[in-house]
PAMI-534830 format. One record per residue: residue in one letter; x, y, z of N, C-alpha, C, O in turn. Coordinates in Angstrom, 2 decimals, decimal comma, always signed. Layout:
N
ATOM;rest;n.c1;n.c2;n.c3;ca.c1;ca.c2;ca.c3;c.c1;c.c2;c.c3;o.c1;o.c2;o.c3
ATOM;a;X;Y;Z;X;Y;Z;X;Y;Z;X;Y;Z
...
# end
This chain:
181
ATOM;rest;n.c1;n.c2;n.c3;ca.c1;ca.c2;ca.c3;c.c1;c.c2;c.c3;o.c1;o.c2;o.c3
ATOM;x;-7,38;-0,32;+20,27;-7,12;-0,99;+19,00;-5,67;-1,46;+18,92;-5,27;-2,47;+18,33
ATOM;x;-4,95;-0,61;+19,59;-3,76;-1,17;+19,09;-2,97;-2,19;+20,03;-2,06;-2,93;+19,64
ATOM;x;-3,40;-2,12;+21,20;-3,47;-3,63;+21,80;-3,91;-4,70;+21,17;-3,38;-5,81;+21,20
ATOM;x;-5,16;-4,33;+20,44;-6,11;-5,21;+19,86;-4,99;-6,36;+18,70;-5,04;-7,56;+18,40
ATOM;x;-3,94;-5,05;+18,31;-3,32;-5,75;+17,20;-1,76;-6,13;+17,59;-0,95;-6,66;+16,83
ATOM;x;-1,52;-5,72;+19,02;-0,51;-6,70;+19,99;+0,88;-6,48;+19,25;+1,84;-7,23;+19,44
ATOM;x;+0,89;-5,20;+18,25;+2,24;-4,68;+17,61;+2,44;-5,13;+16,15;+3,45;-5,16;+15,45
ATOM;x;+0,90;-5,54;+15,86;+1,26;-6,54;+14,22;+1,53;-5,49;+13,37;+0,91;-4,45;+13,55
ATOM;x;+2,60;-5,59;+12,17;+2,12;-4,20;+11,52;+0,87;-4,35;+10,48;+0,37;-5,38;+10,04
ATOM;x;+0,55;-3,04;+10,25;-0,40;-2,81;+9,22;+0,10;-2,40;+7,91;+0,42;-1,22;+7,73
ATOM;x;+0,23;-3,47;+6,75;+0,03;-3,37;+5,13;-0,60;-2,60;+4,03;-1,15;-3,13;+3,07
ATOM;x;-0,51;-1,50;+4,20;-1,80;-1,03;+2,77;-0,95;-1,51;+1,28;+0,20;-1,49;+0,83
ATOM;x;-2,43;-1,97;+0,81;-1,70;-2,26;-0,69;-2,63;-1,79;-1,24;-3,61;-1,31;-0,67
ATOM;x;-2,42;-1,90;-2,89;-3,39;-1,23;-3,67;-2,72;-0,22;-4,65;-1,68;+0,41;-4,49
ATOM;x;-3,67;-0,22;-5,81;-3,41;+0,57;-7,05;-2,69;+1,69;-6,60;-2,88;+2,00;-5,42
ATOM;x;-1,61;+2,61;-7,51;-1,19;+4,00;-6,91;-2,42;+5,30;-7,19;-3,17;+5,54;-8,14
ATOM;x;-2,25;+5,81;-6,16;-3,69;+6,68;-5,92;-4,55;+6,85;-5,16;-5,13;+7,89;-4,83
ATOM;x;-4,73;+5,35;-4,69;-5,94;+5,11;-3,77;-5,96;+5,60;-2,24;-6,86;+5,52;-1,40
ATOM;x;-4,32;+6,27;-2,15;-4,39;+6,87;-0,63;-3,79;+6,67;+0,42;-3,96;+7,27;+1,48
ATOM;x;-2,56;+5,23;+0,02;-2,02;+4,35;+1,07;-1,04;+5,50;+2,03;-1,01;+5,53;+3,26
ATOM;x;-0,15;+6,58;+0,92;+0,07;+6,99;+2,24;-0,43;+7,81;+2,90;+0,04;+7,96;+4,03
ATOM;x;-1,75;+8,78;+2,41;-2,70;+9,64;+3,28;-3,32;+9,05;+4,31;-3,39;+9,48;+5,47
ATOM;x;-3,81;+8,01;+3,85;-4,60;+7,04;+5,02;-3,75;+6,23;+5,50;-4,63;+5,54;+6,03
ATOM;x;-2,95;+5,78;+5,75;-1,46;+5,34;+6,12;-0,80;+6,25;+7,29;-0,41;+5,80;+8,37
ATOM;x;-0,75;+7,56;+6,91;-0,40;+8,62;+8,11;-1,19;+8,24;+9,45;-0,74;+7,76;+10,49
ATOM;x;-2,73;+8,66;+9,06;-3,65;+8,80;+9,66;-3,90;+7,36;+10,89;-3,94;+7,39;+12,12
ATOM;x;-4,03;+6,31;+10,03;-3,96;+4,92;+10,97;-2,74;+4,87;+11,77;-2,67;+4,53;+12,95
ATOM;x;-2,00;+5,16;+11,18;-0,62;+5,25;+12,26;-0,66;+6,26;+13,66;-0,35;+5,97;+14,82
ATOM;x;-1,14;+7,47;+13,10;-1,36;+8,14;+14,32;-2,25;+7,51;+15,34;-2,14;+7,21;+16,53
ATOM;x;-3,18;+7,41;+14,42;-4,67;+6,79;+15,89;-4,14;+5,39;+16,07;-4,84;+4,79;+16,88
ATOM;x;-3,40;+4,84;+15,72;-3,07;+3,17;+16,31;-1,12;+3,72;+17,34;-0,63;+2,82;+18,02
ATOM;x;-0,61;+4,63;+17,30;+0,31;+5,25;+17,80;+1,71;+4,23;+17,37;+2,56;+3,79;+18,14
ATOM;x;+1,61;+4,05;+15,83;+2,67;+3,48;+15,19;+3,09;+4,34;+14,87;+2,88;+5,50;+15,23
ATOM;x;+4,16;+3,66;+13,67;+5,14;+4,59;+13,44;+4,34;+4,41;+11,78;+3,25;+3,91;+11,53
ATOM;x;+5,21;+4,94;+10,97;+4,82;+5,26;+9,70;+5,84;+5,00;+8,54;+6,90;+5,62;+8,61
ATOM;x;+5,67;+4,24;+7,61;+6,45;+4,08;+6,88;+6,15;+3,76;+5,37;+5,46;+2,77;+5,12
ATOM;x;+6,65;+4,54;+4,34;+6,40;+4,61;+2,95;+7,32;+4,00;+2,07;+8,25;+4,66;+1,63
ATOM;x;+7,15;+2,75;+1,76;+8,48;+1,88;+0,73;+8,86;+2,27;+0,03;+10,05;+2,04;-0,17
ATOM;x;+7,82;+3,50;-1,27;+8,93;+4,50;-2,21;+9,44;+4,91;-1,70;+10,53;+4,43;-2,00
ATOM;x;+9,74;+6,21;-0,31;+10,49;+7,18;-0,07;+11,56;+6,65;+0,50;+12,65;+7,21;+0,61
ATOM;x;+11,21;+5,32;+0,96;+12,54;+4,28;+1,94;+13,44;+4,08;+0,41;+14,67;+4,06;+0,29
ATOM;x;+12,56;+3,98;-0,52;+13,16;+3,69;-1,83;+14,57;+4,99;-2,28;+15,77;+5,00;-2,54
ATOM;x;+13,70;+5,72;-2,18;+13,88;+7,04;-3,07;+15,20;+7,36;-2,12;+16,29;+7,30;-2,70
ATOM;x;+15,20;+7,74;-0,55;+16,14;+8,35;+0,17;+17,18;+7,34;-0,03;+18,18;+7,95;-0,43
ATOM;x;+17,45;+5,92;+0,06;+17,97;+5,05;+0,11;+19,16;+5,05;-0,96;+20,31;+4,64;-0,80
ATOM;x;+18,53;+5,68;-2,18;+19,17;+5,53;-3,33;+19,47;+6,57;-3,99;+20,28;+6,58;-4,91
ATOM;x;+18,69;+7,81;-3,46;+19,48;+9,26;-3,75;+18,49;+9,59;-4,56;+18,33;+10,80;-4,47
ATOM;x;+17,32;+8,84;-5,72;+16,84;+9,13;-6,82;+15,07;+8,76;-6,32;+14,38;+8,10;-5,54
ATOM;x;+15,04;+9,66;-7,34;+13,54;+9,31;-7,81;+13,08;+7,78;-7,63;+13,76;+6,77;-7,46
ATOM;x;+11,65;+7,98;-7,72;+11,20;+6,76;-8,14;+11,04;+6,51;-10,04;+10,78;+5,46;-10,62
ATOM;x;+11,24;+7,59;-10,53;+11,27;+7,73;-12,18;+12,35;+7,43;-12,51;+12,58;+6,54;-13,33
ATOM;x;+13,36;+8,25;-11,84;+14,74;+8,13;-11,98;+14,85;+6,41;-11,80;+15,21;+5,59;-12,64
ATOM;x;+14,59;+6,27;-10,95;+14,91;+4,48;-10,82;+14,08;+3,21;-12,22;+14,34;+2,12;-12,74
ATOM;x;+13,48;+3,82;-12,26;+12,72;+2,88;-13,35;+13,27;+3,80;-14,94;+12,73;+3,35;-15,95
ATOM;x;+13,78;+4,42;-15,05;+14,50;+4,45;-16,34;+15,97;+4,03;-15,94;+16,45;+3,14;-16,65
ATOM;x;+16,57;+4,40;-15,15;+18,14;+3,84;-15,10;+18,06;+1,95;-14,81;+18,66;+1,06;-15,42
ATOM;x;+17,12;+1,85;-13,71;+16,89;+0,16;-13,81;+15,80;-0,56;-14,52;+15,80;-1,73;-14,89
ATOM;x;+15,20;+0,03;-14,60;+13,88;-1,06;-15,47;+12,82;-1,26;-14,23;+13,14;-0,88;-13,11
ATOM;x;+11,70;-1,82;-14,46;+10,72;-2,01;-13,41;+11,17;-3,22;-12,89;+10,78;-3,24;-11,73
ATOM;x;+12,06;-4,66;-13,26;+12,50;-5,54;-12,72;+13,13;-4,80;-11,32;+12,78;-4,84;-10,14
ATOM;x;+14,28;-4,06;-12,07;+15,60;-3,85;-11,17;+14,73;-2,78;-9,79;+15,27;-2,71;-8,69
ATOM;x;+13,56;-2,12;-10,03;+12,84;-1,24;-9,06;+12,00;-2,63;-8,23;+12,00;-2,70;-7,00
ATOM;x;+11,50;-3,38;-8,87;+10,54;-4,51;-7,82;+11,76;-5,00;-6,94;+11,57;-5,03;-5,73
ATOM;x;+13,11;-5,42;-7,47;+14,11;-5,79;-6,46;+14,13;-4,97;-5,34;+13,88;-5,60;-4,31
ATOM;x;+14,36;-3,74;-5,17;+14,63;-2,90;-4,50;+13,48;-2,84;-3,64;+13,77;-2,64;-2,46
ATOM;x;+12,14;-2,98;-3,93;+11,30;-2,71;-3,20;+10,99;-4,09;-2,45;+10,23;-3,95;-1,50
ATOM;x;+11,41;-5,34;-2,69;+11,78;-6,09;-2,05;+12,63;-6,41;-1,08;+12,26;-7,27;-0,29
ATOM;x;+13,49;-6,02;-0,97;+14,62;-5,85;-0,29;+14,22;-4,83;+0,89;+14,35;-5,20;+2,05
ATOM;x;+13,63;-3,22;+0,52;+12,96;-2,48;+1,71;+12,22;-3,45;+2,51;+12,40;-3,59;+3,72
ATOM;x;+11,16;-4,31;+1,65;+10,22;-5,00;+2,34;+10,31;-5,91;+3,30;+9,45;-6,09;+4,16
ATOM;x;+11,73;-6,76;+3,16;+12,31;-7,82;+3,89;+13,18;-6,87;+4,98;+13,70;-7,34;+5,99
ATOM;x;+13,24;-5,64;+4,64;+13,92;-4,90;+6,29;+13,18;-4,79;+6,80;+13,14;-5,45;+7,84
ATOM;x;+11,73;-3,66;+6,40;+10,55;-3,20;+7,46;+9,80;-4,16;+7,92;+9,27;-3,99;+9,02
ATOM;x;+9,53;-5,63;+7,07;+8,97;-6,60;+7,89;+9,45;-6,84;+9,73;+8,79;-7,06;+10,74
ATOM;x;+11,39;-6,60;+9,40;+11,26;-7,03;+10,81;+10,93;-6,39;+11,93;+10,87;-6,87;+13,07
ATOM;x;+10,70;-5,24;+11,56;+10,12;-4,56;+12,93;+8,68;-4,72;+13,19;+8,11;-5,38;+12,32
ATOM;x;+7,97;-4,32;+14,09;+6,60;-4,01;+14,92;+6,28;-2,79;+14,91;+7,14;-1,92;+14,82
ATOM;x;+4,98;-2,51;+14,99;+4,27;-0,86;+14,95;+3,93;-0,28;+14,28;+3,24;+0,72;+14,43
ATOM;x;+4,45;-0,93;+12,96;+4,19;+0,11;+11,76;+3,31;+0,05;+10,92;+3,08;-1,05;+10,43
ATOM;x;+2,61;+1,09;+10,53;+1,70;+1,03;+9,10;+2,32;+1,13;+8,08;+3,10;+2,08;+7,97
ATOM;x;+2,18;+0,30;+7,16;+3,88;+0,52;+5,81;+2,55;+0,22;+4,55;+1,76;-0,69;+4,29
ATOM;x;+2,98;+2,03;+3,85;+2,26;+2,10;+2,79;+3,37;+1,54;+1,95;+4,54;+1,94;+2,07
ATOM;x;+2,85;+0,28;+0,81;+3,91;-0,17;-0,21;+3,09;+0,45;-1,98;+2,02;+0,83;-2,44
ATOM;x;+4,63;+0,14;-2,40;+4,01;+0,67;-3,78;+3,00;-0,42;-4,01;+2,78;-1,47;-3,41
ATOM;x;+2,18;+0,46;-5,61;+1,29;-0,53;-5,90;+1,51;-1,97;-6,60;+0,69;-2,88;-6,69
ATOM;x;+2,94;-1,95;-7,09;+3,08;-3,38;-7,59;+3,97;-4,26;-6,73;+4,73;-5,11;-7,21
ATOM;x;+3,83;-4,02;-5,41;+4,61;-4,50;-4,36;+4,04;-5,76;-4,73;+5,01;-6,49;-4,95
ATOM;x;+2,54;-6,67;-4,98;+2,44;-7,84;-5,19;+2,59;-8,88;-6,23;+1,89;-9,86;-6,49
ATOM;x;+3,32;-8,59;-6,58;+3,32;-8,96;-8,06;+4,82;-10,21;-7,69;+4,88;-11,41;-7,97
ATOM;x;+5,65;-9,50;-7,14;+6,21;-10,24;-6,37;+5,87;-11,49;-5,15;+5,38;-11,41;-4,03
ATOM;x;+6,33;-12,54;-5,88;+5,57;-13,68;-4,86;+6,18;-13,96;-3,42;+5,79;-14,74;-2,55
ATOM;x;+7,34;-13,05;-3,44;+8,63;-13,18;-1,93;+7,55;-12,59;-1,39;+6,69;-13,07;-0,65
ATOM;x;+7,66;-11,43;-1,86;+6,67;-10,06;-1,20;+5,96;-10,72;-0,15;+6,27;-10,76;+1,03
ATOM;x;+4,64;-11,39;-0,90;+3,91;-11,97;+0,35;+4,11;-12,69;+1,45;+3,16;-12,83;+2,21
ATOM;x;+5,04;-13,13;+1,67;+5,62;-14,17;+2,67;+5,97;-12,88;+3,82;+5,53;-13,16;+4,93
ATOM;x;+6,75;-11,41;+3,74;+6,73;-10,36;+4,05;+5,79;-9,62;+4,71;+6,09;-9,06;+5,76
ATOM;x;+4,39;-9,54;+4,10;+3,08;-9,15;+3,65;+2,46;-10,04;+4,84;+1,88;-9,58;+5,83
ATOM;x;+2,62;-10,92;+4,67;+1,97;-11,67;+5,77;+2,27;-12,16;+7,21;+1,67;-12,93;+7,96
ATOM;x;+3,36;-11,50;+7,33;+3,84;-11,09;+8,84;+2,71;-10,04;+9,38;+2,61;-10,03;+10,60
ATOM;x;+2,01;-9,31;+8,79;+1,09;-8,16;+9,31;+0,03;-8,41;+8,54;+0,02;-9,33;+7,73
ATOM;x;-1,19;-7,39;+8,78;-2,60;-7,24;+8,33;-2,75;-6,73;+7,29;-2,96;-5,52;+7,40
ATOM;x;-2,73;-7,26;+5,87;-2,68;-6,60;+4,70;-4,46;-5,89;+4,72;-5,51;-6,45;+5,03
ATOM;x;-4,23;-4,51;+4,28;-5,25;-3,76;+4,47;-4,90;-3,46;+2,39;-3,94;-2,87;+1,90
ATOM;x;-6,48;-4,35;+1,38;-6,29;-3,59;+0,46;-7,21;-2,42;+0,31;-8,42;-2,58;+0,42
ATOM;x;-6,63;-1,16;+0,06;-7,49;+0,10;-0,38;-7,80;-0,24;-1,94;-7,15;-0,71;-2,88
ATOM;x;-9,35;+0,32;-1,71;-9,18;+0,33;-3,30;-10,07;+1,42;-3,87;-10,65;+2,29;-3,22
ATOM;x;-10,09;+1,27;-5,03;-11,31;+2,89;-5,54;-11,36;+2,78;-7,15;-10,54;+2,17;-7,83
ATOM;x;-12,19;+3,31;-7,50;-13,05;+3,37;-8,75;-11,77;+3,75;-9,73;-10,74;+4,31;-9,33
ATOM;x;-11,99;+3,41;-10,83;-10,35;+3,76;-11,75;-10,54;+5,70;-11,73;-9,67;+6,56;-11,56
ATOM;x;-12,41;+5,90;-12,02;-12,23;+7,23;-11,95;-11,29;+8,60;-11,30;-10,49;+9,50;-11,55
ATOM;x;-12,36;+7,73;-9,99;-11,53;+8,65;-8,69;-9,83;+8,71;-8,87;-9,18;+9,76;-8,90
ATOM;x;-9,31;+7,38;-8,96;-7,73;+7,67;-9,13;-7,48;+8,40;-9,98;-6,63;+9,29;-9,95
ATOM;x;-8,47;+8,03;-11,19;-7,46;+8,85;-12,53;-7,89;+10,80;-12,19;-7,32;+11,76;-12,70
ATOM;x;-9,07;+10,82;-11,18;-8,65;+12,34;-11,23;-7,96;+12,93;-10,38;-8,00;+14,16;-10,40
ATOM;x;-7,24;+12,36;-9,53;-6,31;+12,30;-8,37;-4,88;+12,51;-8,83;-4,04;+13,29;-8,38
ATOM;x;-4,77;+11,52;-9,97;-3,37;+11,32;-10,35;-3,72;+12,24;-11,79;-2,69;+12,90;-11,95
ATOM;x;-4,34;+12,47;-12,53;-4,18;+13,24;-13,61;-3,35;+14,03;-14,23;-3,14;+14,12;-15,44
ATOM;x;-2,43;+15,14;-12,51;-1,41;+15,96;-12,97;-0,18;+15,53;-12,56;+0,91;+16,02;-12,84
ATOM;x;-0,42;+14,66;-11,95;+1,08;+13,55;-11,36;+1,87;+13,50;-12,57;+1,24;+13,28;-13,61
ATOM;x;+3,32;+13,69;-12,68;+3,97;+13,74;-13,74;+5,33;+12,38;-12,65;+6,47;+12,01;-12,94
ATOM;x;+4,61;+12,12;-11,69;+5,84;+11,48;-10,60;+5,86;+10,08;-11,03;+6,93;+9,50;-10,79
ATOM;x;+4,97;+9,41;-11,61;+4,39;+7,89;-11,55;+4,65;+7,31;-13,28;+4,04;+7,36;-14,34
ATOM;x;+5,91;+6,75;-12,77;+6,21;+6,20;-14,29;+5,09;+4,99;-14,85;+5,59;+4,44;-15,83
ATOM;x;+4,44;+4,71;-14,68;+3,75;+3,52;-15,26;+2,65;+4,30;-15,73;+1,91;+3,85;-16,60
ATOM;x;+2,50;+5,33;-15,25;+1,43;+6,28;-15,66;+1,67;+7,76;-16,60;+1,03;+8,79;-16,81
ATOM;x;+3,10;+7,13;-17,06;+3,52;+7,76;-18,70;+3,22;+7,04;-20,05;+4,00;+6,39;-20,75
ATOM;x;+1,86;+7,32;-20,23;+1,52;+6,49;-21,07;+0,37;+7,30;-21,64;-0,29;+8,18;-21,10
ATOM;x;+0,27;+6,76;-22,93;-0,45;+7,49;-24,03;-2,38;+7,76;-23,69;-3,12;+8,72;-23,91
ATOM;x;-2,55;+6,73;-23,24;-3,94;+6,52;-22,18;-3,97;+6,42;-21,16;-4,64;+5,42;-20,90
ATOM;x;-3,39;+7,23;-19,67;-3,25;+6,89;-18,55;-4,54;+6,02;-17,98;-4,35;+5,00;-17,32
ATOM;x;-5,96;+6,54;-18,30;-6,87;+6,27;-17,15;-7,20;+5,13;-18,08;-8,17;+4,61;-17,53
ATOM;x;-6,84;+4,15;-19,65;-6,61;+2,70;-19,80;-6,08;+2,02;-19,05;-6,56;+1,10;-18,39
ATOM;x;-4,10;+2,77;-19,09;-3,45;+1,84;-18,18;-3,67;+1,71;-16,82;-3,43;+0,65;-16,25
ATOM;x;-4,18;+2,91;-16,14;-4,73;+2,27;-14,81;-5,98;+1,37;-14,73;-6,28;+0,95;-13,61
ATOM;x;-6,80;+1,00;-15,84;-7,65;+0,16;-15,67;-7,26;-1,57;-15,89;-7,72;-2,62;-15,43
ATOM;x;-6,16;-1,21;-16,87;-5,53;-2,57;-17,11;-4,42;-2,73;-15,94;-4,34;-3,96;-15,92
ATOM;x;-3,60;-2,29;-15,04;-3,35;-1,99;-14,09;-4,15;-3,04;-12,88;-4,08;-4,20;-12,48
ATOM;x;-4,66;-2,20;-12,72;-6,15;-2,61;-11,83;-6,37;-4,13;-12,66;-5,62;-5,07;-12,39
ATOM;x;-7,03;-4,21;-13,27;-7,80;-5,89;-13,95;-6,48;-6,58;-13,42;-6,94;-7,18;-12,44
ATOM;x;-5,22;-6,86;-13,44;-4,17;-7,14;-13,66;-4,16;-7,73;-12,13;-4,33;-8,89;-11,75
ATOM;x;-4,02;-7,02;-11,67;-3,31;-6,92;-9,97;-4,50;-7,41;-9,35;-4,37;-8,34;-8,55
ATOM;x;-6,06;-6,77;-9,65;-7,20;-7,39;-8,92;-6,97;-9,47;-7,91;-7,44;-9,95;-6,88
ATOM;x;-6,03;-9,99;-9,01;-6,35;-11,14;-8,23;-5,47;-11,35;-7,11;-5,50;-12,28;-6,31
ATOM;x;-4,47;-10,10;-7,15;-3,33;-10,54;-6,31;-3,74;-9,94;-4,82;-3,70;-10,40;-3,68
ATOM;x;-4,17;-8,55;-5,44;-4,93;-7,37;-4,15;-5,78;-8,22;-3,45;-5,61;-8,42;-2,24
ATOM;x;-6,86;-8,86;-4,21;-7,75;-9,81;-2,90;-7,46;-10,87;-2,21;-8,29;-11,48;-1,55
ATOM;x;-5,83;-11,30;-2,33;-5,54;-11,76;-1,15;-5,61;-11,07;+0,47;-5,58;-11,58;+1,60
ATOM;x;-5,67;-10,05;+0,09;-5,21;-9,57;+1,56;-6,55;-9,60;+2,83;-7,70;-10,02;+2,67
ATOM;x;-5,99;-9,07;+3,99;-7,22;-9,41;+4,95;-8,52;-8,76;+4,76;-9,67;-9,18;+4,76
ATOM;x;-8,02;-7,64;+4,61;-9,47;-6,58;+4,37;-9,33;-6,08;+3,16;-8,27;-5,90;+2,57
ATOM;x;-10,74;-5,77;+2,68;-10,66;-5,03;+1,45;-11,60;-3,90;+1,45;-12,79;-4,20;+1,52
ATOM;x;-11,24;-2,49;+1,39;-11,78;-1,50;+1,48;-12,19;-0,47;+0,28;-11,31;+0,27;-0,16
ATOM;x;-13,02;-0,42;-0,05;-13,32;+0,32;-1,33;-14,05;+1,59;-1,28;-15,27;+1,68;-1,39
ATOM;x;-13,41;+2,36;-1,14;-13,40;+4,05;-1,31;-15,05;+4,31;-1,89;-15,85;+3,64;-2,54
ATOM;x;-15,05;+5,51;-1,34;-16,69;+6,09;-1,87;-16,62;+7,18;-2,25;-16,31;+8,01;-1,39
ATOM;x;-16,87;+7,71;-3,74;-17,20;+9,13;-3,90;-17,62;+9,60;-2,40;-18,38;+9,14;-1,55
ATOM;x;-16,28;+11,36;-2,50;-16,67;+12,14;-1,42;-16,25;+11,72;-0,23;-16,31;+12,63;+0,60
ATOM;x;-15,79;+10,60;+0,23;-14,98;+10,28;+1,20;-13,75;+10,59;+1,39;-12,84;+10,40;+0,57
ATOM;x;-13,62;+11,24;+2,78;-12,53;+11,91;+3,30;-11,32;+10,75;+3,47;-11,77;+9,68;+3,89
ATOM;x;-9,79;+10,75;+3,22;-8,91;+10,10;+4,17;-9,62;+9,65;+5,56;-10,01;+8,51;+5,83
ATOM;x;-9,67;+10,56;+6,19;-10,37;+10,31;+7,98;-11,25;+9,58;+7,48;-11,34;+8,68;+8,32
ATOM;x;-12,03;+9,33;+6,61;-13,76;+8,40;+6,70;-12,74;+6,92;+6,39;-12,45;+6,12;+7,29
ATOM;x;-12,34;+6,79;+5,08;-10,92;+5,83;+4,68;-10,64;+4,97;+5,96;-11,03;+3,82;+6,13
ATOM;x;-9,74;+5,91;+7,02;-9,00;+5,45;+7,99;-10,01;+5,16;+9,19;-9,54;+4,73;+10,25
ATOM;x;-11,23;+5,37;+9,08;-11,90;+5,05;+10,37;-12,90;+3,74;+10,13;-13,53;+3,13;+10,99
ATOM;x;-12,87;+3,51;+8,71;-13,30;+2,22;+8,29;-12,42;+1,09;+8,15;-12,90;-0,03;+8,26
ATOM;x;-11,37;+1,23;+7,95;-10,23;+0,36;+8,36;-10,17;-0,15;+9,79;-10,13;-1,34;+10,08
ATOM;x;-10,14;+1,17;+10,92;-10,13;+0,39;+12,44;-11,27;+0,07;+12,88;-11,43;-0,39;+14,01
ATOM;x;-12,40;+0,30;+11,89;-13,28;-0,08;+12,68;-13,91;-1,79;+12,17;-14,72;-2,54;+12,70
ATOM;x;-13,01;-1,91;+10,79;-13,28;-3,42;+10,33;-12,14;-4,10;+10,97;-12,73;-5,13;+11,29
ATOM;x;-10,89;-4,28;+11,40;-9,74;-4,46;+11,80;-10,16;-5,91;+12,92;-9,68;-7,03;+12,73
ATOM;x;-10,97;-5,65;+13,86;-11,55;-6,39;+14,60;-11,68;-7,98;+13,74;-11,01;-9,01;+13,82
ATOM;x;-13,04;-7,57;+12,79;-13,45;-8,88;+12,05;-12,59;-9,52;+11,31;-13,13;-10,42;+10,67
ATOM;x;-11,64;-9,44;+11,18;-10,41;-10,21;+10,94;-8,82;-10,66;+11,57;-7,85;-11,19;+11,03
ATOM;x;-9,03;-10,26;+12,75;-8,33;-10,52;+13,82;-9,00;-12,14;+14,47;-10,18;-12,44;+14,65
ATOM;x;-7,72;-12,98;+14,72;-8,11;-14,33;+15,41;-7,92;-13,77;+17,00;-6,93;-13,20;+17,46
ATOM;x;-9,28;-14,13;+17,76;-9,23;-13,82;+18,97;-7,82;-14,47;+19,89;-7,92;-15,70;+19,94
ATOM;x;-6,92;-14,10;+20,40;-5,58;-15,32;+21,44;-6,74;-15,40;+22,64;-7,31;-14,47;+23,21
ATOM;x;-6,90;-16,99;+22,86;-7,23;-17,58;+23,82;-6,37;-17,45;+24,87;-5,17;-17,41;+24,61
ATOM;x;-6,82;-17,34;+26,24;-6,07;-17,38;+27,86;-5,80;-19,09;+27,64;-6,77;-19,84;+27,53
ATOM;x;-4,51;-19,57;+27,59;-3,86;-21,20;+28,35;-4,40;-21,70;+29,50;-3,97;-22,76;+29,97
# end
């Protein structure tokens, strides 16, 4: 497979919750990339939280930042790079995004909201109705997420490993074959 993908990196995008960096680890290992998470590139980078950053800057001044990671890790090869979930919202972003195989994860608002329920980490998800705002969330972003190459949608009871083995095993059908000259 990972010849197959000749060093492109791999993109997960998608709502926060859905797994990018559990299943993100996992593809990286079995494709023998490297691994890389745009909050924590965030977070170490800047000393703070990702909360911490969105009350001292605002969600503008945090999409900058996660732009800026994005335009470094683009330039390398190998990597699976889990991005936050409003990495698209940003229209640079994609130009970034599309140096590699955007893989969107996605999953039922349920499943996230019982995933994230005790998360106290996820500022957008300090809110008076969390499992609303992740649905308006979700409606929101839906048109931006189905740009990407693949779109993968989670199943009650599915493991990460089930996640990550449906990813390499769709990876193929969206790959342009390189012709021999």
């Amino acid at each position: 497979m990972s010849s197959l993908l000749q060093g492109v990196n791999l993109y997960l995008i998608g709502i926060m919750g859905v797994g990018k960096t559990t299943v993100g680890r996992l593809l990286a290992k079995e494709l023998g990339y490297g691994f890389v998470d745009t909050d924590n590139v965030i977070a170490q980078a800047t000393g703070k939280s990702i909360n911490q950053l969105f009350a001292q800057v605002g969600e503008p001044g945090f999409r900058k930042l996660e732009s800026d990671v994005l335009s470094q890790v683009c330039a390398f090869t190998k990597l699976t790079i889990a991005t936050g979930g409003g990495i698209v919202l940003r229209r640079e972003n994609w130009g970034y995004l599309h140096h590699g195989l955007i893989v969107w994860l996605d999953a039922p608002v349920e499943i996230i909201y019982s995933r994230l329920a005790e998360d106290t980490t996820r500022p957008l998800l300090q809110d008076a109705d969390p499992r609303g705002k992740l649905r308006s969330l979700k409606e929101q972003r839906t048109p931006l997420y189905s740009q990407a190459d693949l779109h993968i949608t989670e199943r009650e009871g599915e493991t990460p490993e089930d996640v990550a083995k449906r990813i390499l095993e769709a990876i193929p059908s969206v790959l342009k074959p390189h012709l021999p000259l």
